[in-house]
N, C-alpha and C positions, 0 to 999 in steps of 0.2 A: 481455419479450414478455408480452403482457395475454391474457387468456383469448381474447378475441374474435378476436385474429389469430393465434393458434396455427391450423397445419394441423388440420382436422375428424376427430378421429378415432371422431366420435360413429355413433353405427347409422344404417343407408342405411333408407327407408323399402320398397327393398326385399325386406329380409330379412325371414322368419315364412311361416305358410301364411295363407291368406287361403280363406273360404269364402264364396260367396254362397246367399242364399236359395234354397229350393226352385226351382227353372225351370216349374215346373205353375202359379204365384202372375202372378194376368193385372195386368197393367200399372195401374199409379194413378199421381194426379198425383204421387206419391212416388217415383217407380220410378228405378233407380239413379242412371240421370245427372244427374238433378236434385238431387241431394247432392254432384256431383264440382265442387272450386272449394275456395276457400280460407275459413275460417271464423273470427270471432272467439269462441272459446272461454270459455265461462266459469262456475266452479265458485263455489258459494255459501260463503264462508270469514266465520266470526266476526269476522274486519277488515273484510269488504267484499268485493269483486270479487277473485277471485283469477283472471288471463288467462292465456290460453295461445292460439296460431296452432293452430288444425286443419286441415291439410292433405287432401283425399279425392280419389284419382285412380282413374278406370279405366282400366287397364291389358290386357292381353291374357289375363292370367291370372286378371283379376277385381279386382273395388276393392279399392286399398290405403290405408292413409291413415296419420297420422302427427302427435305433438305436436308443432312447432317451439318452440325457444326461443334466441334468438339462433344460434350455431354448429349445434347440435344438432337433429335430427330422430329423434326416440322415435318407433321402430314401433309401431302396434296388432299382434296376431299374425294378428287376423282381422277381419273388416268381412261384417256382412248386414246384408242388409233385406229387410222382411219387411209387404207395405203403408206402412204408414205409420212403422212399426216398424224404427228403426236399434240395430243393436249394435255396438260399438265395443271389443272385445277386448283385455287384456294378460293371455294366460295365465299369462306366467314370473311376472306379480305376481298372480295370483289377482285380479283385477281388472277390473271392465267397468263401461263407459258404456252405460246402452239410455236413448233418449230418441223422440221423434214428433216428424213433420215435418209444421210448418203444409203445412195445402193449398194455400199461394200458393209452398213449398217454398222461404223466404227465413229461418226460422228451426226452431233443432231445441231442444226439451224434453227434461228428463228428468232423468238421476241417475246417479251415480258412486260406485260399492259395491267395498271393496275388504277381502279379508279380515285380520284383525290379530289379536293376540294373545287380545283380549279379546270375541272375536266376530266382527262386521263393522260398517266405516266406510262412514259413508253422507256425498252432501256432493251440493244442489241444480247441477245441471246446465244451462246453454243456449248457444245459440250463432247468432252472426246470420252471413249468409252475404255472404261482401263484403265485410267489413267487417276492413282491414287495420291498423286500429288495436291497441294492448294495452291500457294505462290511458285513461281515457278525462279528458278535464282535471281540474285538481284543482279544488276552491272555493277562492277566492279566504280568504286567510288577514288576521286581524289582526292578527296579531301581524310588526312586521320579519322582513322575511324577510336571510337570510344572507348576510353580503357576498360570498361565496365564490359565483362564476356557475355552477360546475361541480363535481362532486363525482369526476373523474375523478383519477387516482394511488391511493396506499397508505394505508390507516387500520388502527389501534390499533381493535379491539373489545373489548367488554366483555356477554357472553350473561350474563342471570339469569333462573332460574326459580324456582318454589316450593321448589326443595331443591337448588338448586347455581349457581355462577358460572363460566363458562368464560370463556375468550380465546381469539382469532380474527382473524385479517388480511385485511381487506375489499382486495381489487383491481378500481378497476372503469375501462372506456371510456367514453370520452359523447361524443358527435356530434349536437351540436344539444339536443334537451331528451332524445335515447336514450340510455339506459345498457346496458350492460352489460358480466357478472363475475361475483365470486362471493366467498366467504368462506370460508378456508379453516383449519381447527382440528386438532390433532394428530392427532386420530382420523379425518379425513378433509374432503370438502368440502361444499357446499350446491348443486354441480350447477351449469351453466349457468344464470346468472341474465337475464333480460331486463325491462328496465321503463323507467321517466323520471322526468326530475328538472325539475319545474317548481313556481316560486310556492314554491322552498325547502320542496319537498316531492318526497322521494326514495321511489320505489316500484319493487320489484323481483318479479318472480314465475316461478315453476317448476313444471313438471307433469310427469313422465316416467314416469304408471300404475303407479310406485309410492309416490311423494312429491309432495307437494301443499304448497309452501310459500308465504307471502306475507313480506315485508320493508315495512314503511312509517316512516319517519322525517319530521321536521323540523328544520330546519337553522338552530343560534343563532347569533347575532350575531357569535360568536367563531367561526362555520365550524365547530363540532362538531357531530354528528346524537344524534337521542334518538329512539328508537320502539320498535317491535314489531314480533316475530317469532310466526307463527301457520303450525302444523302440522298441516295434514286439517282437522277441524271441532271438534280439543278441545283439541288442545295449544297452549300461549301462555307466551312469555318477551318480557325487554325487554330492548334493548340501548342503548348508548351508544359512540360510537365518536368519536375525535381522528386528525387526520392524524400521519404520519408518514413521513420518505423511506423510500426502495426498499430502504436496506443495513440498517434498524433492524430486530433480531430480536426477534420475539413470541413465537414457537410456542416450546414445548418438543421436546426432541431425540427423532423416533418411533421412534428404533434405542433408546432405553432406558426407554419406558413401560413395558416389561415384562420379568422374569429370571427365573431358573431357582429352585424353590422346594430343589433337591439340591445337593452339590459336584461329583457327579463329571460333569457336562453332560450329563448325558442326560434323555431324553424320550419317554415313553410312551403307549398307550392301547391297548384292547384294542375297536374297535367294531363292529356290521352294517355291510354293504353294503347295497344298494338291494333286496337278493335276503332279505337275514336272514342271510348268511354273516359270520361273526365277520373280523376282522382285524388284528393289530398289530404292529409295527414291528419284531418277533421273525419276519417271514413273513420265507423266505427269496429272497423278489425283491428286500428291499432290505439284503442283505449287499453291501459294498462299492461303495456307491451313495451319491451323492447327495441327500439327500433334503429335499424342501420341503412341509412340510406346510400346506397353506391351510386355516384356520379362518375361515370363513364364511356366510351364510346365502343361500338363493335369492333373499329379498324385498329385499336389499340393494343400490342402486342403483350406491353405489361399489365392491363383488363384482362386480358383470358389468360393470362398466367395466375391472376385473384379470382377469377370467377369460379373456377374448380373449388376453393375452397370457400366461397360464397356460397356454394350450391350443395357442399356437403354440408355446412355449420344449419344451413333451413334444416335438412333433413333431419339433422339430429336433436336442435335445440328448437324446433316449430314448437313440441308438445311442452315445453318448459318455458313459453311467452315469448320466442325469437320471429318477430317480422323482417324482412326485408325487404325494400323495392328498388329497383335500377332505375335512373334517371338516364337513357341514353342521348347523346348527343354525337349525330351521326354527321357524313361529311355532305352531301348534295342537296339536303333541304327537300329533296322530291320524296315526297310522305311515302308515296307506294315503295318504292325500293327501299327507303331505309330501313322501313318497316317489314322487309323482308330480310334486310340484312341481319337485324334485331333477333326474328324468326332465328336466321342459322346459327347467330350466337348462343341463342338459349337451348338447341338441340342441338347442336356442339360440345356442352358441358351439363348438361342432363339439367339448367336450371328452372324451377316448378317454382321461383317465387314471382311475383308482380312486376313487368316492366312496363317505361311509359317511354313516348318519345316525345325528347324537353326539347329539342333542336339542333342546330349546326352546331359542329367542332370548335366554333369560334370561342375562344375563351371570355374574350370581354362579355359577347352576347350571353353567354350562358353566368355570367355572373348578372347580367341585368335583368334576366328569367330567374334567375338564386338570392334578389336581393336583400336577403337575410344572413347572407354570406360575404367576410371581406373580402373575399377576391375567386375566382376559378382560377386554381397557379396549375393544376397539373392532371391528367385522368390516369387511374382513378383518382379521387379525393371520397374518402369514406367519413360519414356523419354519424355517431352512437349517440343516441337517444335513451334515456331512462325511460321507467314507468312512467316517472311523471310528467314526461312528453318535453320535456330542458331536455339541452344539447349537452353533454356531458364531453365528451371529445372529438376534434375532429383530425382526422388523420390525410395527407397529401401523400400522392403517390405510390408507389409499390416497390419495393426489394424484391425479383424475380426468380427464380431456380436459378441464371446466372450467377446470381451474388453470392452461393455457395450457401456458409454460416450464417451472414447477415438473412437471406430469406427467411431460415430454419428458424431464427428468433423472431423475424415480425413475424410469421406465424404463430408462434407460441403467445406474442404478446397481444395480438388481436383476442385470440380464444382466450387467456384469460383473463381481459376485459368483457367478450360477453359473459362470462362466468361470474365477476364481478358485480353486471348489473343487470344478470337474472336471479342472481342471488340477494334482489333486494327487496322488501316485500309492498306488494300490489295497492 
């Protein structure tokens, strides 16, 4: 099963709160409805056009609106306007669109600011309304183009940047010159990909207000692709990629990126809650419990893709011995804000179990706060814990609704390891 036709487990564009502008602010050629419609989206990336569908409806509660990208519909949290002035919200990423609408109210300007470790990202903004296109054609190429008509099955990747090489398993559909899929790497995936393949020229792109990616290739003679990968407006790698069938394994095994740095299994930490109250594994709520500890951070795209089903596994397995606690590791280090961002993640996914804030995104640092832990390789990374307080598995990473099938299994294979070891006696 390919990304595209896996059941949508992606966010409904009704979920978040939605506010509208002041109701004192009198009427311009701007004024809500004239933004409700569907939009070609599009952010200014160092490749080129990077697209996205902008969806903007009003609804009874107030305009809501939404990035599409193939399967998936990304919530804004909130949508105003304000004259000519549109905001376009993702709080859980510290992120927003504010852009102006021509007075003919056919296209919208502006900008996309989104906070990161080292500040904030900024990346040109516009969007033509109507316009149900993503890529728009390629130019005509001299060079042969690839005898292969379709780029659709399984490919061998090869990620290189300035300081490392990974591997990754491209999955993609195609219907005509549409693609879409996605790429999926030990530590997790690249999201709902959407784009097309024409003129042996393969482009794919993502936007879900917290990742901003673009994919563009060219396709040789022998059917292998060669291009680049381009993140927000600074980051840049290249890849290369060969086919291969469905049973050949790439990935390495995510149940052993990571182990215990002691013999006797166990596993520690001492950290705040959201309040400044200290906590660790020595509380006595989790004597003779279960315990899964999720390390991960709010701005993480594949964390709130796990957190849905973090939040529903407490609800059901709490009264059966199941603890949880979230270790977040946020990006600015400023206690107050991360600790609000924490806030909108857990009222984002309705989750009621324990979170603490362990520190910054930095992986090394958080393995020197985790020193019980070989390595921090990826967010999330999830800890199960038995009764008897030993580390029983630990798990890197996350396979997202993106990944179609492979999600639908690590879900299955998660639940029935907590099954496993609640089913063991106290």
């Amino acid at each position: 099963m390919r990304a595209s036709t896996t059941a949508a487990i992606a966010c409904s564009i009704l979920a978040g709160a939605t506010s509208c502008g002041p109701a004192a602010v009198a009427p311009t050629p701007a004024a809500p409805t004239d933004i409700v419609g569907s939009w070609r989206a599009v952010l200014g990336s160092p490749g080129g056009q990077l697209p996205f569908t902008l969806v903007i409806r009003n609804e009874k509660t107030g305009l809501r609106a939404a990035a599409v990208t193939g399967a998936e519909e990304a919530p804004f949290s909130a949508v105003s306007i304000n004259g000519r002035e549109v905001s376009l919200d993702f709080a859980w990423y510290d992120s927003t669109i504010r852009a102006q609408v021509d007075p003919d109210g056919e296209r919208l300007s502006g900008e996309w600011t989104k906070t990161v470790p080292k500040g904030l990202s900024r990346m040109p903004f516009e969007a033509f309304k109507g316009d149900d296109r993503r890529f728009l054609p390629p130019e005509e190429r001299d060079a042969e183009t690839g005898s292969n008509a379709s780029v659709a099955g399984d490919w061998a990747v090869e990620f290189t940047d300035d300081s490392s090489t990974w591997l990754a398993r491209g999955e993609f559909e195609q219907d005509g010159s549409q693609v879409t899929g996605t790429f999926m790497t030990p530590t997790g995936d690249y999201r709902f990909l959407e784009g097309s393949f024409e003129a042996g020229v393969l482009r794919l792109s993502t936007f879900d207000g917290g990742h901003a990616f673009l994919f563009q290739a060219t396709q040789a003679s022998d059917g292998s692709l060669d291009g680049d990968f381009w993140s927000r407006e600074t980051y840049h790698a290249t890849w290369t990629a060969h086919r291969i069938d469905e049973q050949t394994a790439v990935l390495s095994d995510d149940w052993a990126l990571v182990g215990l740095t002691n013999d006797d299994g166990r596993f520690g930490f001492r950290l705040p809650d959201l309040e400044g109250r200290e906590l660790s594994l020595e509380d006595p709520r989790f004597d003779g419990k279960v315990v899964l500890v999720d390390i991960f951070g709010s701005w993480c795209p594949n964390c709130n893709d796990n957190a849905p089903y973090l939040a529903d596994w407490y609800r059901r397995y709490r009264e059966r011995g199941l603890e949880i606690v979230g270790l977040a590791f946020e990006f600015t280090g400023d206690v107050e804000r991360d600790r609000e961002q924490v806030r909108r993640y857990a009222k984002r996914h309705g989750i009621e179990f324990q979170l603490l804030l362990a520190g910054v995104s930095d992986k090394k640092k958080a393995a020197e706060i985790l020193p019980d832990l070989s390595a921090v390789v990826a967010y999330p990374t999830t800890v199960f814990m038995g009764r008897d307080g030993r580390v029983r598995k630990i798990h890197t990473g996350y396979a997202g609704p993106g990944t179609g099938e492979h999600h639908e299994n690590l879900v299955a294979e998660l639940e029935a390891l907590i099954e496993e070891l609640l089913a063991e006696p106290v």
